[in-house]
N, C-alpha and C positions, 0 to 999 in steps of 0.2 A: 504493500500500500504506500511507504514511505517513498521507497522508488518510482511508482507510478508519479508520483503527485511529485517530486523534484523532477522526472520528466515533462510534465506540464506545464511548470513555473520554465523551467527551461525553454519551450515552445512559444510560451509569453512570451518571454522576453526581447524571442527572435523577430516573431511576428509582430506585434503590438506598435512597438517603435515603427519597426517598416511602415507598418498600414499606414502608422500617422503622419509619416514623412511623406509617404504618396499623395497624402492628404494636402498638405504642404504643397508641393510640389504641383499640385494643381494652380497655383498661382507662380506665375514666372515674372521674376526679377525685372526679365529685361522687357516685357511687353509691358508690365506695368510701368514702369519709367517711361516706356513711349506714349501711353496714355496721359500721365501725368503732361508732360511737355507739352500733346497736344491739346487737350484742355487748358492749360494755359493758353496756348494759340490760338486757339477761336472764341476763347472769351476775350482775349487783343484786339479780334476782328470788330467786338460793337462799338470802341472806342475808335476805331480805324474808320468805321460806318460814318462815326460822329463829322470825325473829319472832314471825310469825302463829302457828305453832304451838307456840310456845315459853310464850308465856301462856297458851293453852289448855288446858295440863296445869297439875299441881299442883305449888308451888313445890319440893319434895324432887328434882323429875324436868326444871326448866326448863332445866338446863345439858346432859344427858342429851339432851333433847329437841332442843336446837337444834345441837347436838353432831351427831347425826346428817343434817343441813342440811350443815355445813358441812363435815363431813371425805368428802362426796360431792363437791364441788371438788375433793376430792382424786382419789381411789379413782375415780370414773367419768369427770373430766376428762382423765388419765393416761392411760388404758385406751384411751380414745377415741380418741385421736392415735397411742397403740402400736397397736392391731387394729380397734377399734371405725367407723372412717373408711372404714377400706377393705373392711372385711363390709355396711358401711352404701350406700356411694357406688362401689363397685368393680363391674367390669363381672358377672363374675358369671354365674347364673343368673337366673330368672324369682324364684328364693326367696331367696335370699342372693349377697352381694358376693362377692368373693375376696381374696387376699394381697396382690394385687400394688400397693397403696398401704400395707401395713404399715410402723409406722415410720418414716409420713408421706414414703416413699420416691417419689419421683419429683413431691412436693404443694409448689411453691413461689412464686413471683412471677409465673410463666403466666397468661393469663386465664382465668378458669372464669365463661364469661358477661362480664359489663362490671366481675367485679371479681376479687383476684388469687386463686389457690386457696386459698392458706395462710387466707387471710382467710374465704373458705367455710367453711373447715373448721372453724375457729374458731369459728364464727357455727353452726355445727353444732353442735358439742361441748358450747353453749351447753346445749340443748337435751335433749341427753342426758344432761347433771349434772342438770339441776330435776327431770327424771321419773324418775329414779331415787330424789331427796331427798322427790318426793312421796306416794313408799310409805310413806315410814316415819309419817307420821300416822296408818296405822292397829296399826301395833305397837309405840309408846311406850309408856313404862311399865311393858315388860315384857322386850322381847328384850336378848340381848345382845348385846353393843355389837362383839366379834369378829365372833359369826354375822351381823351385822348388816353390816359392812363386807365377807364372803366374798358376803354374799347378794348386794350393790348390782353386785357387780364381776361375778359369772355373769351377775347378768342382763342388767346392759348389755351383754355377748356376745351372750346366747344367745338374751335377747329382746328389747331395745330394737332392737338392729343390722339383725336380719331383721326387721322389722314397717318400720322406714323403709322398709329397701330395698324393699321390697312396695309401699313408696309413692310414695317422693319418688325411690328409687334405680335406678328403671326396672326396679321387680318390676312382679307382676301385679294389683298392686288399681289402679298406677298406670296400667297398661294396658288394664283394663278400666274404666277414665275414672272413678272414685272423686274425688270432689271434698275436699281439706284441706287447707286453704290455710296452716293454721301449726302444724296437729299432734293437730285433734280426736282423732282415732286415734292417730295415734300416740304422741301424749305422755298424754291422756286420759283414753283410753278405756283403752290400754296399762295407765298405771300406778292406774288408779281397779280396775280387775277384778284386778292383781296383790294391789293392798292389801287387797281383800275377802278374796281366797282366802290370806294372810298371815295376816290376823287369824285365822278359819277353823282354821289350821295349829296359831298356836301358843295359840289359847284367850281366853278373858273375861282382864282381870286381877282379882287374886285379892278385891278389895274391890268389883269389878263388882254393882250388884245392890244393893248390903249397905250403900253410902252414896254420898252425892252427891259426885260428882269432877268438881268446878271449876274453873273458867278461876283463876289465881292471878292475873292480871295481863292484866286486857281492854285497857287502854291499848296493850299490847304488839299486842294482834290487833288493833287498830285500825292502829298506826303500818305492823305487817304488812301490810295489806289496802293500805294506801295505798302503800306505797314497790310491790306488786306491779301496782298496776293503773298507776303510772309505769315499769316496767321492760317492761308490757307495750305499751305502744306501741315497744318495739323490739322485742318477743317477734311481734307481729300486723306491723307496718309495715315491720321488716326482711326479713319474709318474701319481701315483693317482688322482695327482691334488686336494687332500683335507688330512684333518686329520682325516683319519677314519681310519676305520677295513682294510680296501685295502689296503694304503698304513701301516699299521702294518703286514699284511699278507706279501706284497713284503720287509718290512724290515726284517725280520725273515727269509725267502726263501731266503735274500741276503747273511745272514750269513751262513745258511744251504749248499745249494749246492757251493760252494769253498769248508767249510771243508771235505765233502763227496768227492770233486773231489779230494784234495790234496793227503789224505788215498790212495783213487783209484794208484793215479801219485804214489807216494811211494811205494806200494806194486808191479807197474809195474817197479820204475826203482831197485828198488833190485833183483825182480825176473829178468832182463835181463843185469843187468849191475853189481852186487850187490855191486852196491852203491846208496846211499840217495843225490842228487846233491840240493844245495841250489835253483842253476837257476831252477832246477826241479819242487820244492817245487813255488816258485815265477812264474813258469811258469802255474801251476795247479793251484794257486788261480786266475790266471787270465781267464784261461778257464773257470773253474767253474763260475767266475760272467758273463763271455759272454752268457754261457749256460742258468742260468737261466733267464737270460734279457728279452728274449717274454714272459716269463712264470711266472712272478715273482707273479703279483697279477691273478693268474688263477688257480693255482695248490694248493695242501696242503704243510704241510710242510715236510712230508714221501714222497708226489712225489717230492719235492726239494733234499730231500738227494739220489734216486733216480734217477732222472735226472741227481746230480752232478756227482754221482759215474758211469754211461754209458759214459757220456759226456768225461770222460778220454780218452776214449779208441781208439776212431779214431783219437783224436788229437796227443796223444802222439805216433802212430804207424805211422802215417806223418810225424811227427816231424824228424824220427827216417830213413823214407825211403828218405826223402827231403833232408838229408846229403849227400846220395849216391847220388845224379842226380846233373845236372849242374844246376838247378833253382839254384839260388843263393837269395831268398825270405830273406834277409839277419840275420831280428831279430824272422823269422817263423808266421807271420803279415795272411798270411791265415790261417795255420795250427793254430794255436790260436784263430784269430778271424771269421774266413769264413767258418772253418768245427766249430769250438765252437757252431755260431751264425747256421750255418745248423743245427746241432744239437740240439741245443736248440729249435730250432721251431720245429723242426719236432716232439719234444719228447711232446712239448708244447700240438700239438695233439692230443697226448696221453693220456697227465696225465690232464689235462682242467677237470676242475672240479665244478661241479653243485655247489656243497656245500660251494665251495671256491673261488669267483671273479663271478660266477654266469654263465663261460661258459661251454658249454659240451663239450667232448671230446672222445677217443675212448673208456677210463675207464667206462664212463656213457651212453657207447651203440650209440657213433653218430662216429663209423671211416672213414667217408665222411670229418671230418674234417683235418684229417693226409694230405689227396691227397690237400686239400685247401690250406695246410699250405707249401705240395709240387708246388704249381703253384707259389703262392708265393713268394719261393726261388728262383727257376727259373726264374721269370721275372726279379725280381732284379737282378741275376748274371748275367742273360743277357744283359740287360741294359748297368749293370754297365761295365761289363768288356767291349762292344761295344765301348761306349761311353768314356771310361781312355783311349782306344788305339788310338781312332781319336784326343784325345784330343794333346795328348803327341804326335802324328807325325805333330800335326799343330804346336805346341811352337816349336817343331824341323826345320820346317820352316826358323824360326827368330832366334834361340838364339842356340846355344847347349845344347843338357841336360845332358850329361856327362862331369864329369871334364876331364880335358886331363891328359895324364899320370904322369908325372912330378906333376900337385897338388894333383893327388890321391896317390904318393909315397911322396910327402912331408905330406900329412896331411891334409884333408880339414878346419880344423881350422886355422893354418896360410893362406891356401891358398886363401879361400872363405871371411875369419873374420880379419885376422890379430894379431888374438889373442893363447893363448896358455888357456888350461884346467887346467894346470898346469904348472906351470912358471920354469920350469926347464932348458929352454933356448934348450933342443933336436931339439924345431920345425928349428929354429935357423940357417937351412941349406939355402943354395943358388939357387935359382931356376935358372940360368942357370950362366953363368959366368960374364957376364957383371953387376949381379942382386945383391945385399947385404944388410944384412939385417939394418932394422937402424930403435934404440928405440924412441917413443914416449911416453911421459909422462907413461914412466915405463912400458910399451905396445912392446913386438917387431911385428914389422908389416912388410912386405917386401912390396918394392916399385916399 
């Protein structure tokens, strides 16, 4: 008996450790450090947002503008971790998540794949702040900055959460083999069709048409364009969710299609304009990284230059008829990101590659998958743009979502913040006559 049972303690000992170090070992060192990295990275991207669009408007609206960038860190990072995780990633339906990760309950240092949950989720949530901050380029300048903060927060419920889940969260466009490798659709396409039908809602601003409204500060959309197409090699290469060949394939594809798309943007705005425009140049690297976003770890890197160099062409030809019509889409938020992210999937179809990410495509003899990657689109813009229009006439309900005239000719940065972009003292004017203006701690704010 005594033998038996020091044979046993023996087999413990052997086994028990091991188990638990397999256990262990389900979490790898080095995929985790690449998550980490890239989670930093693309949460860089909404302050990079800031930028880009922050100079694009006109200096009375720059604080306002990028205001709206960055208090979505706030407002749909929060949310995300409170409901948004587990309607996104939750077992769920074929349509939506469920509860039972609310309040990140049960999300902790477990493995979810080779790296820990917490850290998933994180590297999620990223994700869901930028495309939420990427609507508001097309309602600057005008909404306000309440409705604006009630809008970001429904929608990352009611529409960013179900569209993942459809995709990445083992809904059904994921199950009918839709190829998106970092969010063509769902960050894209999602938030490109939300901004059109925003603008749409709440109208032209009110100088639309009647004069030219400027970038105030193009150095700004330059420095923009560039810190974004740096954060997007952890927005494309994190997507892998490990440190392998995949995510080396989508960081390489990340660099590839922008510069192929920029070339492309250049040689179209000299051939129709013959000038080279900086916002040009800043506008085509940002296309470029939307384009190859589903595609990044699927395609080669000849179908990335490719892809980047087609991807020009409907964007910049919208861009260009979008000035003629009264859309007033104010920083061109679909034409960038909604025909980009069309684009990009559809072309995704195409060039999907056996050899490279392991999916087929039309190159490899399966163009069943172009029409998959059209249903796809489809549902999403349907949805989405559904869902932004009920959204935004229920906040109209309760609150208004345009400024009134008087704050949209003063400026939404005094009117909305109380602040100036630049302390030049212009904003400085009287909103009606009984009203004046009066400094706080070196602050002018109107009372």
């Amino acid at each position: 008996m005594f033998r038996r049972t020091v044979c046993f303690m023996a087999v413990l000992m052997v086994f028990v450790p091991a188990a638990f170090a397999q256990e262990a070992d389900a979490i790898s060192g080095a995929d985790t450090a690449w998550l980490l990295v890239s989670t930093a990275l693309v949460l860089l991207m909404t302050p990079a947002l800031a930028f880009f669009y922050g100079g694009l408007v006109r200096s009375k609206n720059a604080l306002n503008t990028m205001m709206m960038s960055f208090v979505a860190l706030g407002v749909s990072g929060a949310l995300w971790a409170l409901l948004g995780y587990s309607l996104a990633f939750g077992e769920g339906s074929a349509w939506i998540g469920d509860f039972s990760m609310a309040a990140l309950k049960g999300v902790g240092l477990e493995p979810n794949g080779t790296i820990p949950s917490l850290l998933f989720m994180a590297f999620q949530g990223t994700f869901a702040i930028i495309t939420a901050a990427l609507i508001s380029g097309a309602v600057v300048e005008r909404m306000r900055f309440p409705s604006y903060m009630a809008f970001i927060a429904l929608w990352g419920l009611l529409v960013y959460a179900p569209v993942c889940h459809w995709v990445w969260g083992g809904g059904w466009i994921g199950e009918m083999g839709a190829l998106d490798f970092a969010g063509g659709a769902v960050v894209h396409v999602n938030a490109g069709v939300a901004a059109m039908v925003a603008a749409l809602v709440l109208g032209a601003r009110k100088d639309y048409g009647r004069e030219a409204l400027l970038p105030h500060n193009v150095p700004f959309v330059l420095l923009g364009a560039g810190i974004l197409w740096f954060g997007w090699f952890g927005f494309n290469g994190g997507s892998a969710l490990a440190a392998d060949g995949i995510a080396a394939l989508a960081l390489v594809n990340t660099m590839l299609a922008p510069a192929a798309c920029l070339v492309a943007w250049v040689f179209l705005d000299y051939f129709v304009t013959k000038r080279i425009t900086a916002v040009g140049v800043a506008t085509a690297i940002v296309v470029g990284l939307v384009a190859i976003t589903p595609a990044a770890g699927f395609v080669s890197p000849t179908g990335a230059i490719a892809l980047g160099l087609i991807s020009a062409f409907p964007s910049y030809l919208l861009i260009r008829w979008r000035t003629r019509t009264k859309l007033d889409d104010s920083l061109d938020v679909f034409a960038a990101h909604g025909v980009g992210g069309i684009s990009g999937a559809l072309l995704t179809g195409v060039f999907a590659s056996v050899a490279f990410g392991g999916a087929e495509g039309m190159i490899d003899g399966n163009a069943a998958q172009v029409g998959i990657q059209a249903v796809s689109i489809l549902a999403v813009a349907g949805y989405s743009g559904i869902v932004t229009f009920l959204l935004l006439k229920f906040i109209g309900l309760f609150a208004p979502l345009r400024a009134d005239a008087q704050s949209e000719g003063l400026g939404m940065d005094i009117s909305a913040h109380g602040e100036e972009a630049y302390a030049t003292g212009e904003g400085a004017v009287l909103l009606n006559d009984e009203e004046a203006p009066e400094h706080v701690n070196g602050l002018i704010s109107v009372t």
